[in-house]
N, C-alpha and C positions, 0 to 999 in steps of 0.2 A: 370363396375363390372366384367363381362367377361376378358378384359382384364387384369385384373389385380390377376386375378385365373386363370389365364394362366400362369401368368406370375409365380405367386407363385410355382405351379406346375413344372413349367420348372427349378425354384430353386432346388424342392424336389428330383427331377430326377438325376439333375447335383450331388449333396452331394450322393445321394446312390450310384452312379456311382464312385467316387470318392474313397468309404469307402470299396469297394472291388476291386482296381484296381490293374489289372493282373503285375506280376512282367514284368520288361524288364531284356535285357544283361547283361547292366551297373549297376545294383541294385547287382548284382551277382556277377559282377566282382567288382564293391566295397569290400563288403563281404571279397571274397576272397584276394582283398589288406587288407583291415584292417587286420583280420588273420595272413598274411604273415607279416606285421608291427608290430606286437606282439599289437594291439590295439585290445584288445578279450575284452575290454567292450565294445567297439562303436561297435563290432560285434555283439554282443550277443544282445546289443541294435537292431539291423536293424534286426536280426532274428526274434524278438520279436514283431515286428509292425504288428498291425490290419489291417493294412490298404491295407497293400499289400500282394497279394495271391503269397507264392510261390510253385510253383507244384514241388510233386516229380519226376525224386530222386534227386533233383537239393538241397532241402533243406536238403535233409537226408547226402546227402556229403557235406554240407556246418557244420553240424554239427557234423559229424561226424571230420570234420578238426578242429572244435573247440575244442573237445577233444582233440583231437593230440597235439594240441598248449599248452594244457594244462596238458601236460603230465599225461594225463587221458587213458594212454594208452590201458589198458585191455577193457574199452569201447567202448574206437575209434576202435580195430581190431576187434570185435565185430559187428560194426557196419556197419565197410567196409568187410566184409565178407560176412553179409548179401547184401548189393548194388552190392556186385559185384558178386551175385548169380544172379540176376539179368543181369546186363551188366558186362562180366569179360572179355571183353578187352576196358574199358575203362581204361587208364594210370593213369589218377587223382587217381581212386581207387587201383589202383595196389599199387602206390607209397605210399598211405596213408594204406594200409596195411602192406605195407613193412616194412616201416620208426616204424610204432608199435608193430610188430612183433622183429624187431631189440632191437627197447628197452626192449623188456621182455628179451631176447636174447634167442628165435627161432630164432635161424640164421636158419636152414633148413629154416623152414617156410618165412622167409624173401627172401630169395633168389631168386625163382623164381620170382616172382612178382614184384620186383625192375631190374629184368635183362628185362622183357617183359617193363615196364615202361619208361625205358630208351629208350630200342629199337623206342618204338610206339611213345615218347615224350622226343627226345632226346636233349632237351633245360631245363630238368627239374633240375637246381644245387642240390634239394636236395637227388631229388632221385640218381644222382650221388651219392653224399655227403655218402648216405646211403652205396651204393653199394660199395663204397672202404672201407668202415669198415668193410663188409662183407667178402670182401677178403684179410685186413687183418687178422683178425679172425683164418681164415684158410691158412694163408700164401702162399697168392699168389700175392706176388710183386709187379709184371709185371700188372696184371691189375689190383689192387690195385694203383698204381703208374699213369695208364691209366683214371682211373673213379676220381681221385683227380683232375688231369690236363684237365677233361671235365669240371668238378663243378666249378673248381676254374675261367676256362676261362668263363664262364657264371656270375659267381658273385664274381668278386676277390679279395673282401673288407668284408669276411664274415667270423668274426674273430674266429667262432666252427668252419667253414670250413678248415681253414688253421692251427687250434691249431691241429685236427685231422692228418691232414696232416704232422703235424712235428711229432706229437708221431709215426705216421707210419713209419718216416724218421730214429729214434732214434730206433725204434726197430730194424732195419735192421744194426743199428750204423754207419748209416749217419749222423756224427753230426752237421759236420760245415754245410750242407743244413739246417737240423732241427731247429738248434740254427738263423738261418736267419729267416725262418719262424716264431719261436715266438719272436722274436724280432720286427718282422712285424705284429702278432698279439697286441703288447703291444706298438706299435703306435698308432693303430687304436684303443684301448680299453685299454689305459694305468691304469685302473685299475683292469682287469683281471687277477685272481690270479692264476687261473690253467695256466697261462700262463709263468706266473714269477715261478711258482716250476717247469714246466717241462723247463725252458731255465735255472733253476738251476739246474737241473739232468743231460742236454744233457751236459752243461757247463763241469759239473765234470766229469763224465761217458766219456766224450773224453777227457781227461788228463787237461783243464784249473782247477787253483785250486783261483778261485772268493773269495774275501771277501765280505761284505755285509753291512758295515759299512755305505751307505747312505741311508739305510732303516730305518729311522725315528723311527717307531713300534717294540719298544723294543720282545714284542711278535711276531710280523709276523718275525721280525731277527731270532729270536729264531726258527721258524719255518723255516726258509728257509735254515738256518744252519742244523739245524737236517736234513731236504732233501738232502740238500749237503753230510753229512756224509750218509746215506745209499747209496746216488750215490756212492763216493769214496767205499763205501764196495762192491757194486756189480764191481766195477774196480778193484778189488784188492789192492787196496791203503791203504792198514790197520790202518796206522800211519797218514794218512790227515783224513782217518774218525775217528778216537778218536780225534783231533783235533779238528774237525769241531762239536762231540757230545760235550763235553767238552764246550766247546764255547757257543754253543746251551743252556746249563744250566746253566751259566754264566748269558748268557742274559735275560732269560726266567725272570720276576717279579716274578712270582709263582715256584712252584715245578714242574717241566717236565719230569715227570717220563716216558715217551716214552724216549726224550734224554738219560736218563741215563740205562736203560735197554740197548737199542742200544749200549751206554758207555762199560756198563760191557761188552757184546759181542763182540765189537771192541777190546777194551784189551786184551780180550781173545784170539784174531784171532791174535792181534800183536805178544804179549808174546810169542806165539808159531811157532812165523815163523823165520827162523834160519836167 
C-alpha cells in the first residue's frame, strides 16, 4: 500500500511540475520564426499556452511583434516604448519601434532607433529595410541606396524589400535598374500587383510605351492602362497619355470615371501644346 501512494504521489508531483514549466530559448525563438513567417495564429497560439511560464520582458516583446505583424501599429510603438524604458539598447526593441513609428510616418521618431538598431544588430534585413525608407523620405540616396544593399544581401528573395527598392530606384529616375527590380519582384510573387503598376510607371516614365493586351482582366487592363497614362503625363508625353486614358475606358466593363477625368486633363494639356 505504501508503495503504491508513493508511487501515486510521484505521478501528482511530475503533472504539477509539468503544468508550470519555465519557458526555454527554443520556445522563444519558435515564436519569433512563426511571427517572422507571417504564421501569427500558431503565434498567438504558443503565447497563449498555460502550461509554459514566459517571464518578462521576453513576452511583452514577443507581443509587442505580434502587433507589429499585424499592422497594429499604434500599439506595438506603444508597447516598445514602454520595454525599451526599460532596456533601450536592446536592438529587437529599437527596430520594432522604428519599423512602427515608420508606418504612422514619424519619420523623426523612426530614425534614431533604426540607425542604433542596425548599428548594434547589424544582420537585422528589416530594420535595414526600414532605414532606406527613411532615407528616402528625406532624400538621401547615398544611404538610402546603402541600407537597401544591407537588407537585400541578408534576405534577397523579399519581394516588399526589393518593390521598395525599385520605387526608390524610379524616384531618382533610374529606370532601367528599377524596372529589373520589379520584374524580379513579379518572379517571386507573380501575383503582386503593386508590382506590376509600379514596373508600369517605371516602363512609361522612362520612354517605353507597353501595351497590355495579355492581361486577361478586362479591369485590371483598364487599371494598368490608366497607370500607364498618368506615367506618360508626368513624362510629358501628352498624346500616349490620352491614348493610354482613352484605352483605359474602352476597356473598363464599368464606367471609369477616374480614366476619363485623367482623359479630359490629357486633352487638355494636348490641345494646348503647340
Amino acid at each position: 500500500m505504501r508503495t503504491l501512494a508513493l508511487v501515486a504521489l510521484l505521478g501528482l508531483c511530475v503533472t504539477s511540475a509539468r503544468a508550470t514549466e519555465a519557458v526555454t530559448p527554443d520556445f522563444t525563438t519558435a515564436i519569433d520564426r512563426a511571427i517572422t513567417a507571417d504564421r501569427l495564429i500558431q503565434a498567438e497560439a504558443m503565447l497563449a499556452r498555460k502550461d509554459v511560464v514566459l517571464p518578462e520582458p521576453e513576452r511583452g516583446r514577443l507581443v509587442a511583434s505580434l502587433l507589429l505583424a499585424r499592422h497594429r501599429d499604434d500599439e506595438a510603438l506603444k508597447r516598445f516604448q514602454t520595454l525599451l524604458a526599460a532596456k533601450p539598447d536592446d536592438c529587437r526593441l529599437q527596430a520594432g519601434a522604428g519599423i512602427a513609428a515608420l508606418r504612422l510616418d514619424r519619420v523623426a521618431e523612426a530614425e534614431p532607433g533604426l540607425r542604433a538598431a542596425t548599428s548594434a544588430c547589424p544582420g537585422d534585413a528589416k530594420a535595414w529595410g526600414a532605414l532606406a525608407v527613411v532615407e528616402d523620405k528625406v532624400g538621401h540616396w547615398d544611404r538610402s541606396a546603402d541600407a537597401y544593399a544591407r537588407a537585400i544581401a541578408i534576405t534577397p528573395d523579399d519581394p516588399a524589400l526589393l518593390n521598395n527598392a525599385g520605387v526608390s530606384l524610379m524616384r531618382q529616375k533610374h529606370f532601367a535598374e528599377a524596372i529589373r527590380l520589379f520584374r524580379q519582384v513579379l518572379l517571386l510573387d507573380p501575383g503582386n500587383e503593386r508590382a506590376k503598376n509600379n514596373l508600369d510607371i517605371a516602363r512609361v516614365t522612362g520612354g517605353e510605351r507597353p501595351s497590355f493586351d495579355a492581361e486577361e482582366d478586362s479591369r485590371q487592363r483598364a487599371e494598368r492602362l490608366n497607370n500607364a497614362g498618368y506615367a506618360a503625363l508626368l513624362a510629358g508625353d501628352d498624346a500616349a497619355a490620352v491614348g493610354y486614358f482613352a484605352q483605359a475606358i474602352k476597356t473598363n466593363p464599368f464606367r471609369f470615371a477616374t480614366a476619363e477625368a485623367n482623359l479630359d486633363d490629357a486633352s487638355v494639356k494636348a490641345s494646348a501644346t503647340p
